[in-house]
Every structure is written in C-alpha cells, then in structure tokens.
C-alpha positions, 0 to 999 in steps of 0.5 A: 444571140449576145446579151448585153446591157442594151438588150430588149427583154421580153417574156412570157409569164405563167404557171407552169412555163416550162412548157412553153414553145413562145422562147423558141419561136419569138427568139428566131424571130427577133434574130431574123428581124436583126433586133438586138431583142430577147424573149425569156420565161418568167415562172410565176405563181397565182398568188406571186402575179401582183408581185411579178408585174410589179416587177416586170414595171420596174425592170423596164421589160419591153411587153410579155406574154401572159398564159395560163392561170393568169391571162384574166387575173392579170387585167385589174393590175394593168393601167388599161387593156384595147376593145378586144381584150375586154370584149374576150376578158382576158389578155395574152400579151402585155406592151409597155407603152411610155409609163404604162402596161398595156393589155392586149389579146391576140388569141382571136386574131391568130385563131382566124389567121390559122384558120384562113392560112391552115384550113382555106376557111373564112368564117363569114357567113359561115356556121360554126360548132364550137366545143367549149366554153373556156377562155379559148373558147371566148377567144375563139366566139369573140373572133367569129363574130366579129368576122360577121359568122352567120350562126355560132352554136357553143356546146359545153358540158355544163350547158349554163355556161355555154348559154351565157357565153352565148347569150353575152356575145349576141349582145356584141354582134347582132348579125350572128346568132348565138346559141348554147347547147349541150356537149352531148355526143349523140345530140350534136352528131345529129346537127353536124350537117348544119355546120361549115365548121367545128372547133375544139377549144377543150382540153380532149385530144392531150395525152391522146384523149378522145370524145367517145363515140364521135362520128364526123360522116354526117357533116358536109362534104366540104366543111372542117374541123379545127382542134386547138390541141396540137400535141399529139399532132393529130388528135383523135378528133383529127383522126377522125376528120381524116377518115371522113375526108375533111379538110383539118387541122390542129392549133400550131397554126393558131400559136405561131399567128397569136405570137406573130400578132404579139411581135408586131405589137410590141416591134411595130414590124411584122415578123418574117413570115414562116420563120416562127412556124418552122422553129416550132416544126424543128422542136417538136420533130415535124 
C-alpha cells in the first residue's frame, strides 16, 4: 500500500495499542475495497487523550477507533455520539462528519453478528447468562435487549454492580427482564438449565485463567457458550463447552464484526465479506 499526500488516515487509539489486531484486519480490508485508505495506531495515554483528539480534529483524520482506557472517557470531548453509544456509555469508533467528531459504538452490533454467523444463535426470546458487569458486559446487555431477549441475568463478582447494570437496561427495554446476581460458582451452575446461552464478557480465560470448579453438563442440550477472550483460542471455559457437547465460541468473530460495522461507517460501503476474519486467522497462526 503507497502512502501519499492524498491518502485517507484512519486509526485506533488507546493504551497500551501495540496489541492491537485492528491494523492488520482494516488494512486488508481497505486494500481489497481498492481505497486509497490507511489504518494506523496511535498510543495514547489517559492523561494526553484531550490532547489527542484535539489533534486527530486538526490533522483531518478520517474516524478512528477507540479501545481501552478510553472508550467512555472519550464521550465529553466529542461534538455528539448516536442513540446506542449513549444507551452502552462508551464508544469504540470516532467518524468526522463535516466539522464535527462523531461517537459511535459498534461493540453490540459485532457481538449479535458474531453470535448469529459463529454459534447459529438469535438471541430473541432467548435467555441469556452473562458473566460480567464491564463495559463489554454493557455492549453486550445493550445488544440483547434490543433484539428483544426474553430474560438476562448479569452475574458479577461485586453483585451491586451487576444489579445496577440490571436495573438500568430494564428501564430501556421493557419486554426483557433484567436480573443481577452473584458470580458465584455453585450458585449459577445451579440455574444453567434455565439458560439458552452463556456469555463471558471478563477477563477469565487470558493467560489460561479459568473459573475454578465450572461445570457446564447442567445446561441443555442445545444451548451455547460464547467467551469474548479469543487468546488462548479456546479458553478453558470453551474447553468446557466442548466436553459437554455445546455449540461455542470465542470473540474473533466479535472484532472482525465491530470492525466490519466500523468501516462501513466511516466508507458508507460494506467491507468484503471474510477478507478481515482470514487476515486475523493468518496472524495469529489459525
């Protein structure tokens, strides 16, 4: 890909960056669409983010991603942000528009296209576990209920927390119930049957973590476990899955559909389809 004076920049900010796999799959993306487009990472720290937008205004950069720490801190300092991202309280992709900055998230829309295209699930009328209360835990509530799921129950280690996120969405959307609870081992391995699905939004399952003691044989036979942590590729809890029959999988799908939702923002085109998924599978040695 030439760089010139005419390019198109976009990019992903956050801290640490590094990491980040948006580089690769968005490049291969813009290349396959034939645009005359650039995606690169910006390393920005918490206290510098002011700063950084500001910057990113001046230099005319085209919209960029935003990952953590900043995906909520980021909302005051843009001119507005859509329905969803305010609904979720962060965003994770930036489109200037004319003079202005605005907010979009596209976390809970790749999280319900991962979930349809990687596990066959439609979560309407569904019940739904979902272990976490973070900000992709709010991605995630904030997508199942506006795809009308009948119950979700949000199990969280600090049980006030999960109760609040709760209690905040079944305000939004009357025709699901919310519920919070305790990420309690035993106690929610006593409910599995009463699940469709399970969701790990945490951080259990990086470095090979696990939730000591799970056991999955309680839950039906057709329900699935959807783990947002894709490295190792399969988690313990995946593991798990797997012994007890159950459809599964892990949050590749998720990035490469947020990222997907991102470029057609920011392009008004829809990205070839499987172009970003296969970048990352070569990446990552899949």
């Amino acid at each position: 890909m030439a760089v010139t004076g005419k390019t198109t920049l976009l990019g992903i900010i956050g801290w640490p960056v590094e990491h980040s796999l948006s580089p690769l799959m968005q490049n291969a993306a813009l290349e396959a669409m034939g645009l005359d487009w650039c995606y690169v990472p910006f390393a920005v720290r918490e206290e510098d983010l002011a700063t950084a937008v500001a910057g990113l205004r001046v230099l005319g950069v085209a919209g960029f991603n935003v990952t953590i720490p900043h995906k909520a801190a980021i909302v005051p300092l843009l001119d507005r942000i859509t329905p969803e991202a305010a609904l979720i309280g962060a965003v994770n992709t930036v489109k200037r528009e004319g003079d202005a900055l605005v907010g979009y998230n596209t976390d809970g829309m790749g999280f319900i296209r991962s979930l349809r295209h990687d596990l066959g699930f439609d979560p309407a009328g569904k019940r739904v576990l979902v272990l976490g209360a973070g900000g992709a835990a709010r991605a995630a509530v904030a997508s199942l209920g506006q795809t009308g799921a009948a119950e979700v129950a949000v199990a969280n280690r600090d049980t006030v927390k999960g109760e609040e996120l709760a209690a905040g969405f079944s305000r939004q959307f009357g025709g699901t119930l919310f519920a919070g609870m305790a990420l309690d081992i035993p106690h929610i391995m006593a409910n599995f049957q009463n699940f469709d699905l399970v969701v790990n939004t945490t951080s259990v399952g990086m470095g090979g973590s696990a939730f000591k003691g799970l056991d999955l044989s309680s839950m039906n036979s057709g329900a699935a476990v959807y783990d947002m942590v894709y490295s190792p590729w399969e988690t313990p809890l995946l593991a798990e899955a797997a012994r007890c029959g159950l459809r599964r999988a892990n949050g590749i799908g998720m990035l490469v559909a947020q990222g997907e939702c991102a470029l057609a923002i920011w392009t008004g085109s829809e990205p070839p389809s499987g172009v970003m998924r296969r970048r990352i599978l070569v990446a990552i040695g899949r």
